[in-house]
C-alpha positions, -999 to 999 in steps of 0.1 A, spaced: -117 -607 -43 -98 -585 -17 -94 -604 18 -82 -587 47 -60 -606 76 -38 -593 99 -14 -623 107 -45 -649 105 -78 -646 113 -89 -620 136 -104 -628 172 -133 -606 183 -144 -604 219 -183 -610 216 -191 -611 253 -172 -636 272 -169 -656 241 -149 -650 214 -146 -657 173 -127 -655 144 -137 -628 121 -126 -623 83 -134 -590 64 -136 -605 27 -149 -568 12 -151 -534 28 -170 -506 11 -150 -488 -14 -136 -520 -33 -166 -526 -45 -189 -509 -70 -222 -509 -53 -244 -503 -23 -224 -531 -3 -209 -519 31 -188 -552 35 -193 -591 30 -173 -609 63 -166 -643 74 -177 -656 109 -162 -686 127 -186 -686 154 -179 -707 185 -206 -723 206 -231 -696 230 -217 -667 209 -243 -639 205 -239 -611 175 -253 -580 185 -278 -567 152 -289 -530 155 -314 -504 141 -290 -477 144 -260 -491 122 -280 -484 93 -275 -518 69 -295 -543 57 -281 -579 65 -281 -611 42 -266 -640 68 -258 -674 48 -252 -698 73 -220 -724 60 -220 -743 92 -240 -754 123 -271 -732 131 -280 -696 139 -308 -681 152 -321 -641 152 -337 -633 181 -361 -598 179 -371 -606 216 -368 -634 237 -400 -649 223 -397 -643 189 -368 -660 167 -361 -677 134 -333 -705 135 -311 -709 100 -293 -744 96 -268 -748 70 -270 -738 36 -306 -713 43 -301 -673 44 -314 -650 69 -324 -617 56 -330 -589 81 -341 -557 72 -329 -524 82 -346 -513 114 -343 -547 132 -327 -546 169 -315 -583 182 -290 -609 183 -278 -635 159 -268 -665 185 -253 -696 181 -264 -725 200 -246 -753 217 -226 -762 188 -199 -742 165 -214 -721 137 -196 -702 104 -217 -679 84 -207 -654 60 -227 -619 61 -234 -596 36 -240 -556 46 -256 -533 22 -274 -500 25 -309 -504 30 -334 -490 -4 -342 -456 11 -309 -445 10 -291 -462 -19 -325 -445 -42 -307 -411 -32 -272 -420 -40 -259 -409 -78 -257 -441 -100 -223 -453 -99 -218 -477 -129 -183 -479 -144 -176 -467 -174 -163 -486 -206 -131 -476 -219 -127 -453 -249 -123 -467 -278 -98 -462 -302 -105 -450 -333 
């Protein structure tokens, strides 16, 4: 696995809050679909922005505390520890901790429609010698 630090965790302005943020895989390393898996350290009242236009699909396995993924202000689905939150490409909202601490690790990958029209990219075995 290919983790990428500069000098320690990273600290990302989210707001006025702020949290630590690890990129574990960026696309390129990997031989799929997958835009990048991270790792959130998510302190308490920090809100994720999650939009339509950055063109992923999301799988959100929370470690720690709880998240929720707000569509609207009256619609949301809360994820303690150890469940997964999928959302699907298209989705505009926030992932927001509550009054506690949260760390989730989040998975990007394109969304079906576009991976369908991307050439197969399966590695090849090595020749063998004959």
């Amino acid at each position: 696995m290919i983790v990428s630090r500069a000098q320690g965790d990273v600290t990302v302005r989210v707001g006025d809050r702020s949290a630590q943020w690890q990129s574990l895989i960026r696309r390129g390393m990997l031989h799929s679909e997958c835009e990048g898996v991270e790792y959130w350290d998510l302190r308490p009242g920090t809100r994720l922005e999650v939009r339509a236009d950055h063109g992923v699909e999301e799988a959100v396995l929370v470690i720690s505390g709880q998240l929720a993924l707000f569509e609207n202000e009256l619609s949301s689905v809360v994820a303690d520890a150890g469940d997964l939150l999928l959302i699907p490409h298209g989705v505009d909202g926030e992932l927001r901790t509550g009054d506690h601490p949260a760390t989730a690790v989040m998975v990007r990958g394109l969304p079906a429609a576009v991976a369908s029209r991307l050439p197969r990219r399966i590695p090849e075995l090595p020749p063998t010698g004959r």
